[in-house]
GULOSE-455222 format. One record per residue (C-alpha): residue in one letter; residue number from 1; y, z, x. Coordinates in pm, 1 decimal. Layout:
<nodes>
NODE  rest   nr        yy        zz        xx
NODE     A  NUM         Y         Z         X
...
</nodes>
This chain:
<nodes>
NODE  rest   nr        yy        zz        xx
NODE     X    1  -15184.0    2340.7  -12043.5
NODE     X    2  -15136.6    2192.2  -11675.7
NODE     X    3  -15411.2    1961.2  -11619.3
NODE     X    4  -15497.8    1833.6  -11271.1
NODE     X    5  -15719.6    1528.2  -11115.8
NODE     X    6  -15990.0    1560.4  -10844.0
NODE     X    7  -15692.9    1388.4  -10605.2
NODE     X    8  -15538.5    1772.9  -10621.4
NODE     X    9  -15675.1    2001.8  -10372.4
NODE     X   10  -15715.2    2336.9  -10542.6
NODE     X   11  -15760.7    2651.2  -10329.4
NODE     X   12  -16076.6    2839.7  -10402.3
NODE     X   13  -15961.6    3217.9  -10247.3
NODE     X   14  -15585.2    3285.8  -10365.2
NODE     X   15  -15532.2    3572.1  -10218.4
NODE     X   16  -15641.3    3425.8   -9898.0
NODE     X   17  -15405.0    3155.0   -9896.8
NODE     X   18  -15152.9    3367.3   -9989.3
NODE     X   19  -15203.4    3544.8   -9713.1
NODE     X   20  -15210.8    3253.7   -9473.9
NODE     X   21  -14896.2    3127.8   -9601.3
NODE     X   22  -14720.3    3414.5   -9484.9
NODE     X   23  -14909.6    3476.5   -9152.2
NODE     X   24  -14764.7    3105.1   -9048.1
NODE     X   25  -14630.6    2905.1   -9313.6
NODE     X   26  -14629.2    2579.2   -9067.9
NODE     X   27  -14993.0    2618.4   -9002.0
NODE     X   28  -15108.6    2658.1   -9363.3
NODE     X   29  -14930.7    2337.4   -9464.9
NODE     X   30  -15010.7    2147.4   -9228.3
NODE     X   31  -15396.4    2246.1   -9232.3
NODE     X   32  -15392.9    2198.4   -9643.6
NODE     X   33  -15209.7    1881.4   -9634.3
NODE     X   34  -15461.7    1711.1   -9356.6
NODE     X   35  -15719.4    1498.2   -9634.8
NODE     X   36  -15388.2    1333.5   -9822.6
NODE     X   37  -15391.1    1493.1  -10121.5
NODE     X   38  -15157.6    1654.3  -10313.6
NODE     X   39  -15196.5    2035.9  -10347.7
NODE     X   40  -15150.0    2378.9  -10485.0
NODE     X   41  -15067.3    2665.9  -10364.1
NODE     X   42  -15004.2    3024.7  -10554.2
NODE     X   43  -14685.7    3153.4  -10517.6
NODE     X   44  -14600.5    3527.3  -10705.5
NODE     X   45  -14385.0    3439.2  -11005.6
NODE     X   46  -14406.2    3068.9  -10972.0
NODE     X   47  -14803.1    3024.4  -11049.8
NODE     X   48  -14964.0    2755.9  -10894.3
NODE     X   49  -14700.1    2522.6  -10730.5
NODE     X   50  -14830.1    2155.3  -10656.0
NODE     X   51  -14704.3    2036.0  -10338.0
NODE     X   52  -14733.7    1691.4  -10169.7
NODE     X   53  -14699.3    1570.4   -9817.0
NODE     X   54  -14726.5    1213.3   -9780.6
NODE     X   55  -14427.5     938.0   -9717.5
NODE     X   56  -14581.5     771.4  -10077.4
NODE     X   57  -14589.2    1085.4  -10233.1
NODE     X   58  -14238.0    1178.4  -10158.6
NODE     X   59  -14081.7     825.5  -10276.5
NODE     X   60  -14290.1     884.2  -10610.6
NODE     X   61  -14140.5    1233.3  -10578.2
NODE     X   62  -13749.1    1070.7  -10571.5
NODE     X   63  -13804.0     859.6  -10853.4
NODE     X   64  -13811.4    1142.4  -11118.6
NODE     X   65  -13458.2    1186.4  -11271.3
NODE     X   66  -13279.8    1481.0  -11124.9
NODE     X   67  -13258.2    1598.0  -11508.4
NODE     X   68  -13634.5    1645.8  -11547.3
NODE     X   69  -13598.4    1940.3  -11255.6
NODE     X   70  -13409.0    2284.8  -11250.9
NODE     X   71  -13426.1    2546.5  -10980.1
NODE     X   72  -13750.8    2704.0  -10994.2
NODE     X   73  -13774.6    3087.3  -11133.3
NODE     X   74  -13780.0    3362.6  -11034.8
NODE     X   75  -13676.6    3256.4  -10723.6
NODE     X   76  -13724.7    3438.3  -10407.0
NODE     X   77  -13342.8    3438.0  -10243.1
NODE     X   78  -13185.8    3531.6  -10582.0
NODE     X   79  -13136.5    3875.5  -10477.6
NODE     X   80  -12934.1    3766.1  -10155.8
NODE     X   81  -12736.3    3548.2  -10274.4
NODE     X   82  -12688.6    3635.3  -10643.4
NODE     X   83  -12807.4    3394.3  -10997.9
NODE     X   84  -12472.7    3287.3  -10981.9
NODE     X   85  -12532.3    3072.5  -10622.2
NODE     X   86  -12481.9    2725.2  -10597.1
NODE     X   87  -12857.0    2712.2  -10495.1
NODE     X   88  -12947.2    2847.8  -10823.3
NODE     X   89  -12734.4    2681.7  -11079.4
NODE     X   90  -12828.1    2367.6  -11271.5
NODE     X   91  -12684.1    2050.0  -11496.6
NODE     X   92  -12314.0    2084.9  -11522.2
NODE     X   93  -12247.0    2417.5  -11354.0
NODE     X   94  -12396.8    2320.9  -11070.5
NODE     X   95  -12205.8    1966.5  -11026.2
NODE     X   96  -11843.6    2117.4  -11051.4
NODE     X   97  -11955.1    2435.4  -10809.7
NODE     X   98  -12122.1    2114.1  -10579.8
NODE     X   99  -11796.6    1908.6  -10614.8
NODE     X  100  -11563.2    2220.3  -10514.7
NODE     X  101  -11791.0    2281.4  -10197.9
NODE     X  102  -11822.6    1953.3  -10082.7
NODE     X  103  -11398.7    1907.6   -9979.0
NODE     X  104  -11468.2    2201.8   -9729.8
NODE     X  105  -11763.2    2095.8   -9553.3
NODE     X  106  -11756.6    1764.0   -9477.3
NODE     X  107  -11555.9    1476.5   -9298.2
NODE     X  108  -11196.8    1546.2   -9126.0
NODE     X  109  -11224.1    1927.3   -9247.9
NODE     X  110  -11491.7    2057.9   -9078.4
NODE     X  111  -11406.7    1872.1   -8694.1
NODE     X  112  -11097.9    2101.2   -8727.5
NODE     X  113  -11346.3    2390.9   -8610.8
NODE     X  114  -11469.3    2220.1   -8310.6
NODE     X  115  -11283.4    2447.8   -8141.1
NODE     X  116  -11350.6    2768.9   -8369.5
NODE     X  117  -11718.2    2663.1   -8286.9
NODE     X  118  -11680.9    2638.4   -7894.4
NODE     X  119  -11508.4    2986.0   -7886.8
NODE     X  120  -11831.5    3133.4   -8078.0
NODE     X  121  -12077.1    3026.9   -7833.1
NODE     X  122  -11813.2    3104.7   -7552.2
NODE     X  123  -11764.2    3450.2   -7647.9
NODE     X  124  -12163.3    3496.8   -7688.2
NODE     X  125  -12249.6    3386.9   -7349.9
NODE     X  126  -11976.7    3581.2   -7166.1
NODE     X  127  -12207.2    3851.8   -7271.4
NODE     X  128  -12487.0    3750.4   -7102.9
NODE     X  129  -12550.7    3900.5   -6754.8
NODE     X  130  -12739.6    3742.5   -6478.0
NODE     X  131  -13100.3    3887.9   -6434.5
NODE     X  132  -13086.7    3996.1   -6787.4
NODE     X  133  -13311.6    3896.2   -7124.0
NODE     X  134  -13143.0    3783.8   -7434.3
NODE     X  135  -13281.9    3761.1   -7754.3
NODE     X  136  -13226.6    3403.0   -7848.8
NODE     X  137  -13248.3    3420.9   -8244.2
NODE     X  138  -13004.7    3728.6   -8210.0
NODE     X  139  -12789.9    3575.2   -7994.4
NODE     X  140  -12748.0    3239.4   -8200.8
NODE     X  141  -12714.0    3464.5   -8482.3
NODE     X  142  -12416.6    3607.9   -8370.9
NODE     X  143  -12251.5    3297.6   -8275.5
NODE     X  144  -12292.9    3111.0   -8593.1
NODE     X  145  -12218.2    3425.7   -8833.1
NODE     X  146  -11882.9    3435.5   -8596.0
NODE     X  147  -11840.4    3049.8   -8653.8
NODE     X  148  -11893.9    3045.0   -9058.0
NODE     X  149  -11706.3    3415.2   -9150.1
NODE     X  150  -11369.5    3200.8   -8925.4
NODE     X  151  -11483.0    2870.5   -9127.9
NODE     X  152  -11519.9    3053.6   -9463.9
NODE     X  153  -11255.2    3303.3   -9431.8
NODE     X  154  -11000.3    3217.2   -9140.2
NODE     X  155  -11015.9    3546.1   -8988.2
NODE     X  156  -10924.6    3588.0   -8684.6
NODE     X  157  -10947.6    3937.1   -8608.0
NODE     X  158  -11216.9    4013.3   -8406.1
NODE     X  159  -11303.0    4388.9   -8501.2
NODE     X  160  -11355.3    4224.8   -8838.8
NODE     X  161  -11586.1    3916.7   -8758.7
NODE     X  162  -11765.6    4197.8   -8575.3
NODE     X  163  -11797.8    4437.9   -8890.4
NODE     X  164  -11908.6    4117.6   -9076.3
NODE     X  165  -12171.3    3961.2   -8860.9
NODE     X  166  -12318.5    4389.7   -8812.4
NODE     X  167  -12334.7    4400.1   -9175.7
NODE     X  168  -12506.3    4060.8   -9229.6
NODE     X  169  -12728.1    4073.6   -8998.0
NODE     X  170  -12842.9    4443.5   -9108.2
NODE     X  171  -12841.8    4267.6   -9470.0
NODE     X  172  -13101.0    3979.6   -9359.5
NODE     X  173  -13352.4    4211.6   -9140.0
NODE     X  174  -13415.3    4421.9   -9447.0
NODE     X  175  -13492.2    4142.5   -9643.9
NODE     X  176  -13876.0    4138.1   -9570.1
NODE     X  177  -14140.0    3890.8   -9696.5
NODE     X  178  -14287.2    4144.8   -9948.3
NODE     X  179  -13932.9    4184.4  -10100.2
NODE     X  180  -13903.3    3822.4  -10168.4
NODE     X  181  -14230.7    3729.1  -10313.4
NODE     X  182  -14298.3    4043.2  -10529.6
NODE     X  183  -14033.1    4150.4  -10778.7
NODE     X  184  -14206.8    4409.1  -10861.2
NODE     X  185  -14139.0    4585.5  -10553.6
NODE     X  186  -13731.9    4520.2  -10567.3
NODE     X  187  -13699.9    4942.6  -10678.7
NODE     X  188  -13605.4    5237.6  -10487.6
NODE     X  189  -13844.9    5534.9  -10624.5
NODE     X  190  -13593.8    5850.4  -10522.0
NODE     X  191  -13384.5    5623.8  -10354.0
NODE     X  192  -13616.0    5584.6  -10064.7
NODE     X  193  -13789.1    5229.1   -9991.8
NODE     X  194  -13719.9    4881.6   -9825.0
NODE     X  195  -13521.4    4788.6  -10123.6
NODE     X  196  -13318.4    5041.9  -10157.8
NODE     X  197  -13214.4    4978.6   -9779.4
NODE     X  198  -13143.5    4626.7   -9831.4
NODE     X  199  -12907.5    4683.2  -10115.9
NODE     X  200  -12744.4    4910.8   -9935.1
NODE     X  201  -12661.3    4669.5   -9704.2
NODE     X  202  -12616.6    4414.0   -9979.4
NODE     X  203  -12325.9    4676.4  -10107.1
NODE     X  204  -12132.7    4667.1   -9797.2
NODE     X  205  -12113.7    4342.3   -9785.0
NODE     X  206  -12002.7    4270.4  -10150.5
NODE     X  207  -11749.7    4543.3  -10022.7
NODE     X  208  -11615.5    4314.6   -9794.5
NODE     X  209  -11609.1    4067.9   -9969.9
NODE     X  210  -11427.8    4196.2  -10215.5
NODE     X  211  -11144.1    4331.9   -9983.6
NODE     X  212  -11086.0    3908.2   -9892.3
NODE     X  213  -11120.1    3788.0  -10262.3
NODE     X  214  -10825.7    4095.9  -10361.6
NODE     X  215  -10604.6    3978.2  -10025.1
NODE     X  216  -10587.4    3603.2  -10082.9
NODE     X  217  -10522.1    3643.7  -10504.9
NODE     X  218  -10264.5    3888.8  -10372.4
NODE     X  219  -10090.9    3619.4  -10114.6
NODE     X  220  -10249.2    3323.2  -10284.7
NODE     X  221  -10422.4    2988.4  -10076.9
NODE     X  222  -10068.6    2877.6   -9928.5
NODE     X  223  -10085.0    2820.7   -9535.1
NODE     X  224  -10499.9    2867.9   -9517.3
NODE     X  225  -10728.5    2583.1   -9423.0
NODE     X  226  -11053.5    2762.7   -9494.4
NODE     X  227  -11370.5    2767.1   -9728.9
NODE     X  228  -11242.0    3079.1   -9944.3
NODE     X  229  -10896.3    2867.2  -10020.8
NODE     X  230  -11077.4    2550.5  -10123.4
NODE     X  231  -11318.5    2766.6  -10349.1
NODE     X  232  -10973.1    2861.5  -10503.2
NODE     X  233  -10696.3    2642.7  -10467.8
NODE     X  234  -10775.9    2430.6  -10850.3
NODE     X  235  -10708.4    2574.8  -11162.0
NODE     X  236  -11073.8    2632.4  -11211.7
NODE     X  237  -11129.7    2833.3  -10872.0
NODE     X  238  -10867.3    3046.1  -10948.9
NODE     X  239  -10993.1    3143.7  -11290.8
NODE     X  240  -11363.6    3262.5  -11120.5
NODE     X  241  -11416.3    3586.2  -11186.8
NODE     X  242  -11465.0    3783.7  -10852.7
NODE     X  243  -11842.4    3811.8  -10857.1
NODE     X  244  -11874.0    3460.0  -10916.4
NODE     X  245  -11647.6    3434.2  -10578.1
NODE     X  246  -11860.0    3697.5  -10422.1
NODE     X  247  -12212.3    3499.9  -10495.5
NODE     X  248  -12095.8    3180.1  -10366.7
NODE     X  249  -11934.8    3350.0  -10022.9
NODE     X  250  -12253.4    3532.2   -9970.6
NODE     X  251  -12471.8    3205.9  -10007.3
NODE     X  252  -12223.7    3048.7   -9750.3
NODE     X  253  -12238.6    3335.6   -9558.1
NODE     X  254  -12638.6    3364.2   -9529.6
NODE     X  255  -12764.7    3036.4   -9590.7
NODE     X  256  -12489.6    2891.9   -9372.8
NODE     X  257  -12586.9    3074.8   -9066.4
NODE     X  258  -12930.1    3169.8   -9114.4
NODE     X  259  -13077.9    2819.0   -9088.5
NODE     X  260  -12869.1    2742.2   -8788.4
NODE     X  261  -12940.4    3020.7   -8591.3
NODE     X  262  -13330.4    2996.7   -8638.3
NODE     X  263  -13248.6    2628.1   -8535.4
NODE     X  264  -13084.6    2669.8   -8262.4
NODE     X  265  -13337.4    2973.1   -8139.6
NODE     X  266  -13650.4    2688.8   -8169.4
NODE     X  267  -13437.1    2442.0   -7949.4
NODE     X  268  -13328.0    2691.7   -7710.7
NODE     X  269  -13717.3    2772.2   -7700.5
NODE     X  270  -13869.7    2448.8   -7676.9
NODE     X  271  -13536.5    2285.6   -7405.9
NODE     X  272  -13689.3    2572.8   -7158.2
NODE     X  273  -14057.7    2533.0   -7213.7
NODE     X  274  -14064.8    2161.7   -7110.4
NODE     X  275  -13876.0    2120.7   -6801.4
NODE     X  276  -13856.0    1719.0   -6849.8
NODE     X  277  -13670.4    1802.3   -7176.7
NODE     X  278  -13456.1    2014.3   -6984.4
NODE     X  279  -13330.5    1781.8   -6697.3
NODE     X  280  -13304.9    1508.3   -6939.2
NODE     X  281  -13057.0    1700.4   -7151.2
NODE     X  282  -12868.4    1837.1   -6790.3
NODE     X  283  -12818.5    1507.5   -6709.9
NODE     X  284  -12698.8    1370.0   -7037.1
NODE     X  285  -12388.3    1708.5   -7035.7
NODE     X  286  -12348.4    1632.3   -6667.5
NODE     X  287  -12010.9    1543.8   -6746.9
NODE     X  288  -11916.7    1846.6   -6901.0
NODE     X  289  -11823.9    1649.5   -7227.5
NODE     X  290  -11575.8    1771.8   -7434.2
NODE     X  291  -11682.2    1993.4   -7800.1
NODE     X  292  -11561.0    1640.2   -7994.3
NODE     X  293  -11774.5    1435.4   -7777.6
NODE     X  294  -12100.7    1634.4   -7772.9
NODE     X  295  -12236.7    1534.5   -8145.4
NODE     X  296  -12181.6    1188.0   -8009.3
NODE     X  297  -12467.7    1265.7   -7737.6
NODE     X  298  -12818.5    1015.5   -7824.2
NODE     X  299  -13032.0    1313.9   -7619.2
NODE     X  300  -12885.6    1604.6   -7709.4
NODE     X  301  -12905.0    1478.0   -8118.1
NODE     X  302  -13263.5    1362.8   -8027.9
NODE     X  303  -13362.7    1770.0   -7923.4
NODE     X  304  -13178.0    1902.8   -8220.4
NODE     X  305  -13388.5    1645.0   -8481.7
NODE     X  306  -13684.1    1682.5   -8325.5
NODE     X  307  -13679.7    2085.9   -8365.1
NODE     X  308  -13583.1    2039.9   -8715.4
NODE     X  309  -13929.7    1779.5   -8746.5
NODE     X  310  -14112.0    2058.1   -8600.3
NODE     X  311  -13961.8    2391.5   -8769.5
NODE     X  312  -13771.6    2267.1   -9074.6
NODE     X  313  -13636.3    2608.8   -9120.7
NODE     X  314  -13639.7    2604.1   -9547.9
NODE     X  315  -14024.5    2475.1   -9519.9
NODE     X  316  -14076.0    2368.8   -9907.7
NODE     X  317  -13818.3    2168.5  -10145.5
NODE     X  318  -13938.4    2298.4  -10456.6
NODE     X  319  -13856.3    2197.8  -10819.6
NODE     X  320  -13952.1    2330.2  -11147.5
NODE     X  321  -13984.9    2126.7  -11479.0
NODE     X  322  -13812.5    2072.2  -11784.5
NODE     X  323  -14059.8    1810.4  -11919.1
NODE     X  324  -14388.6    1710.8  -11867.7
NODE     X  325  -14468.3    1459.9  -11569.5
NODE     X  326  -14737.3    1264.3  -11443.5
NODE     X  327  -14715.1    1260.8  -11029.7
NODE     X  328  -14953.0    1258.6  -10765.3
NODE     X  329  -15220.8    1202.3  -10992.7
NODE     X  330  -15161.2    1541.5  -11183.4
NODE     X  331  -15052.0    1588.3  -11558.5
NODE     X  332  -14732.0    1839.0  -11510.8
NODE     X  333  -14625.2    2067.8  -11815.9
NODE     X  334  -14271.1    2184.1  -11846.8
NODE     X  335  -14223.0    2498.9  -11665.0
NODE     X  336  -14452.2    2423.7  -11369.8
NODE     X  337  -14346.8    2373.5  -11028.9
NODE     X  338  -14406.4    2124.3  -10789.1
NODE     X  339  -14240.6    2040.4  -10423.3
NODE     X  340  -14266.5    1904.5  -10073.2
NODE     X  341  -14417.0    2100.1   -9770.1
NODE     X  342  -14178.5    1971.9   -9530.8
NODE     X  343  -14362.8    2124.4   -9227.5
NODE     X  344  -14631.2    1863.9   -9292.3
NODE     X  345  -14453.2    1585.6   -9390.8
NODE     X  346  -14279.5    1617.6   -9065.5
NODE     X  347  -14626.6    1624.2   -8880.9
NODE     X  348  -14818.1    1366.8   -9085.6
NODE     X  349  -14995.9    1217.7   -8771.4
NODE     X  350  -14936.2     828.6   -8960.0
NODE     X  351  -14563.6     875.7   -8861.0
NODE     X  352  -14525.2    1087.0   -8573.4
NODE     X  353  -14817.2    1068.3   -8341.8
NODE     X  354  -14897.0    1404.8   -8131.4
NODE     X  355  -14703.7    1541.5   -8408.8
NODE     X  356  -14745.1    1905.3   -8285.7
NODE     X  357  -14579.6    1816.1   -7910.6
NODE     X  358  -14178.6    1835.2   -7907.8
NODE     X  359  -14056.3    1485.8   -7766.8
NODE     X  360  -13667.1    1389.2   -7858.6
NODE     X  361  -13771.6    1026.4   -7768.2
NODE     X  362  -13920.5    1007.6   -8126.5
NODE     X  363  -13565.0     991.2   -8226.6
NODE     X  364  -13393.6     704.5   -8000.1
NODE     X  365  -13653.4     503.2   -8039.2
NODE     X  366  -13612.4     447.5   -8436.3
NODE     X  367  -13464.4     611.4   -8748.8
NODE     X  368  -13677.1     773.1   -9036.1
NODE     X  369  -13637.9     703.6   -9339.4
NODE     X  370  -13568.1    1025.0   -9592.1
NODE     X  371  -13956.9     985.6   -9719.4
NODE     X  372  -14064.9    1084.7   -9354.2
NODE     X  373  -13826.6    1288.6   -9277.0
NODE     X  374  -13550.2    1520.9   -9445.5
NODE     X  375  -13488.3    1853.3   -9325.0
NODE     X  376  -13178.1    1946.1   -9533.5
NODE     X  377  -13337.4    1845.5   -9829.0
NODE     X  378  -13319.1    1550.5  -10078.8
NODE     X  379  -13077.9    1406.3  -10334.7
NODE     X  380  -12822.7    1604.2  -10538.6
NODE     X  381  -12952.5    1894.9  -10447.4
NODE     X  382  -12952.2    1835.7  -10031.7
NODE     X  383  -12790.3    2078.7   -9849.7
NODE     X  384  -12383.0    2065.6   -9906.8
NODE     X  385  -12370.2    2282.5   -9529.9
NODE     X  386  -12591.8    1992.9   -9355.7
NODE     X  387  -12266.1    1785.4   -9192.2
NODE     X  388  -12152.5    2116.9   -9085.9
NODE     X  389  -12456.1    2262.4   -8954.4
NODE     X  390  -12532.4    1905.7   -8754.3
NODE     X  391  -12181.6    1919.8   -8606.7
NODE     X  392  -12227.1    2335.2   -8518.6
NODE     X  393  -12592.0    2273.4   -8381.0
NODE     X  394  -12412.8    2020.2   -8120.2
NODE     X  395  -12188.2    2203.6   -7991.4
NODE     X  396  -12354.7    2557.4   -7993.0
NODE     X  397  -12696.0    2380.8   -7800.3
NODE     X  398  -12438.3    2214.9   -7594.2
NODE     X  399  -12193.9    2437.1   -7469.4
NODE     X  400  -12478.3    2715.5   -7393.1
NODE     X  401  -12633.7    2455.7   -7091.0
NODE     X  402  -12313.2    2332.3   -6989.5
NODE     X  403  -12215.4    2721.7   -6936.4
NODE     X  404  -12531.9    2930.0   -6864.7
NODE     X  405  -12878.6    2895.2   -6682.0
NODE     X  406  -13148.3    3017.7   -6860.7
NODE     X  407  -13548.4    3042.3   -6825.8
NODE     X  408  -13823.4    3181.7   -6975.8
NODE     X  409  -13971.5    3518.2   -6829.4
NODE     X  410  -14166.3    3449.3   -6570.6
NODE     X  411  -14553.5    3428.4   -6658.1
NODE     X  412  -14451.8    3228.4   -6942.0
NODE     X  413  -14432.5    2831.8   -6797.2
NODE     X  414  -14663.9    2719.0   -7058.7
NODE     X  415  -14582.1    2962.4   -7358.1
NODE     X  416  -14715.6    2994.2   -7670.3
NODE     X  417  -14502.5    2896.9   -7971.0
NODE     X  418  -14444.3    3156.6   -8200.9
NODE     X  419  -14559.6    3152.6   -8591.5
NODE     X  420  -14317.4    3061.4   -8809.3
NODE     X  421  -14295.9    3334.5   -9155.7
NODE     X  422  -14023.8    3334.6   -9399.5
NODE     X  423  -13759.1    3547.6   -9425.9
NODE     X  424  -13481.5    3567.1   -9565.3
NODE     X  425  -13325.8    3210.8   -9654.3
NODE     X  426  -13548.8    3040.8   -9374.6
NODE     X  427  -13836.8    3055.6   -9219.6
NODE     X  428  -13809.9    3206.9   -8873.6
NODE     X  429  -14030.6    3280.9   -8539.4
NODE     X  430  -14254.8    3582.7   -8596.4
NODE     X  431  -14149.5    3728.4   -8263.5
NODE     X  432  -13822.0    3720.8   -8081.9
NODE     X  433  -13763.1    3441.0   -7835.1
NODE     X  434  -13617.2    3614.1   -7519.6
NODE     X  435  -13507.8    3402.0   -7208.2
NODE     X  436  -13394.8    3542.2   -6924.0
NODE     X  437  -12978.7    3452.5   -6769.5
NODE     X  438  -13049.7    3316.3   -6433.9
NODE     X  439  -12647.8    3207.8   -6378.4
NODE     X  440  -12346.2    3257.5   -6616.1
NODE     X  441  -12067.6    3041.8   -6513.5
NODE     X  442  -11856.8    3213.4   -6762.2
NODE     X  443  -11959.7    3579.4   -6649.3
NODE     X  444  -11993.4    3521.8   -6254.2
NODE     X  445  -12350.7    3494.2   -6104.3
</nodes>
């Protein structure tokens, strides 16, 4: 049996914090992590999860061999992505499924869609017309679905992309918190039900999936430069059976825009509620830099680290046990859980001070290190997609001020932010964030 210290903060009312973690899952760990201690939290399926905050308690954290930890489950995005995902596999598998990812999303290989990624956000705003809202999230959904099915697939017919992002994004709106956090709820009584909408959706797109997996073993990897040819250029990748292929192009396809989007939603938020912010970052794209040059840009990499300090969009790294531990002053068992509430490690007022105001500066003034600070995660088991998402952030942030003025509605100067809940593969704000199009150089004004 698990047996915990008085230095673990225990909730009293479960259901209440359950609650509360799904109402705004910044607030609640931020608010439980505020007297230093480690804590638990319940979590359906995954009992009582012990979760720490603190720069000491994440070092401590990084010290236990990556072989004492699996993925924890059940695990809420298995029915997304599949038990086959990269995210979900462990030891061995999970190494050689790492080490065939990794070629196709980082270094030389993924500056090649600079210009893939400039067209996205191009296309996008030519959209927008002046003295009209647009949904942000929605918006920066559709660009960086548009940027990872060209990146994953190399298609470049646009009737397609557009059947793919539809289908996606129909996919990830069914996908509700219930869903995720209750198993017992993943039926369709007489077909009818939440679930049986989202698998629907799930089916067509493991339909179209399956349509690229039969074309490229049909014409083979010869002449493509994209994600779906690296997967199966080697002698292993071409022996994958097709639903292994379909599990790892869905978690590419989800978590690889999801996070981004939500990103890039908060920044577009947070840019036009703090009109200093703003000017700064005009001034900085002044030049109308090229897409190469704008990851290079100290300001414009200062907004997009600071919105990941304040809305880390996957808010916990958890990790369950294969052995027994002793961490945080608490005796773990094999099979429990434990993790790191990144939402308030990234606002531990002993780092950051004013931790809940958004100010870049934090960021050219001096570099975290990974105990303060990690937002795609930590050791073998960080984000393969976080060069990639960096280098898509840049441009997408960049090339929508460089092309479009936006504001928020009027009445809104001083706006609330929104509550962060999870859905999905991220957490995301709990209402849309709509801005209206003042100017569109692309689309007249």
């Amino acid at each position: 049996m698990t047996r915990t210290s008085t230095a673990v903060d225990r909730p009293r009312f479960r259901l209440a914090h359950k609650i509360a973690a799904w109402y705004d899952a910044e607030a609640y760990f931020r608010r439980r992590a505020q007297n230093g201690k480690a804590f638990t939290m319940p979590i359906p399926g995954l009992g009582d999860v012990l979760f720490a905050a603190k720069p000491a308690h994440i070092r401590e954290f990084l010290k236990i061999p990556a072989s004492a930890f699996t993925p924890p489950m059940p695990n809420p995005i298995e029915p997304v992505v599949g038990p086959g995902s990269i995210i979900l596999l462990d030891g061995a598998r999970h190494k050689d499924e790492r080490a065939r990812f990794l070629p196709a999303l980082h270094g030389e290989r993924i500056r090649r869609y600079t210009g893939l990624m400039t067209r996205a956000a191009l296309d996008e705003i030519a959209k927008w017309q002046p003295g009209t809202p647009i949904d942000a999230r929605d918006a920066a959904q559709s660009i960086t679905l548009h940027i990872i099915v060209q990146a994953v697939f190399g298609i470049d017919d646009k009737n397609l992309r557009d059947r793919y992002v539809a289908v996606v994004k129909a996919m990830m709106r069914e996908y509700v918190a219930p869903l995720m956090f209750f198993p017992a709820l993943r039926r369709a009584p007489l077909g009818l039900g939440p679930w049986q909408r989202f698998s629907a959706r799930r089916g067509e797109l493991d339909a179209l999936l399956s349509q690229q997996i039969a074309r490229r073993r049909n014409c083979g990897v010869g002449g493509y430069d994209d994600v779906l040819s690296v997967l199966m250029s080697d002698h292993d990748g071409a022996k994958l059976s097709d639903d292994n292929v379909r599990q790892q192009l869905r978690t590419l396809l989800v978590s690889g825009h999801e996070t981004s989007a939500t990103t890039l939603a908060w920044a577009l938020f947070h840019v036009h509620a703090d009109e200093e912010v703003r000017q700064n970052l005009l001034d900085e794209l002044a030049d109308n830099p090229g897409a190469e040059q704008l990851p290079k840009l100290p300001y414009l990499g200062a907004v997009i680290a600071e919105t990941l300090r304040m809305h880390p969009t996957v808010s916990i790294v958890v990790r369950q046990l294969k052995r027994g531990v002793t961490t945080w002053h608490a005796v773990r068992s094999p099979g429990d859980v434990i993790g790191i509430a990144l939402p308030a490690l990234h606002a531990d007022p002993q780092i950051w001070p004013d931790p809940g105001r958004f100010d870049p500066e934090r960021f050219l003034t001096r570099r975290p290190s990974p105990a303060e600070y990690s937002p795609f995660g930590y050791g073998h088991r960080r984000c393969p997609g976080s060069s990639f998402a960096a280098l898509e952030l840049a441009i997408a942030l960049g090339t929508i001020l460089t092309n479009v003025e936006l504001r928020l509605p009027d009445g809104k100067r001083r706006p609330k932010l929104p509550r962060s809940i999870p859905r999905g593969v991220a957490a995301v704000p709990s209402r849309p964030i709509m801005l209206d199009v003042v100017r569109n150089l692309r689309g007249g004004s």
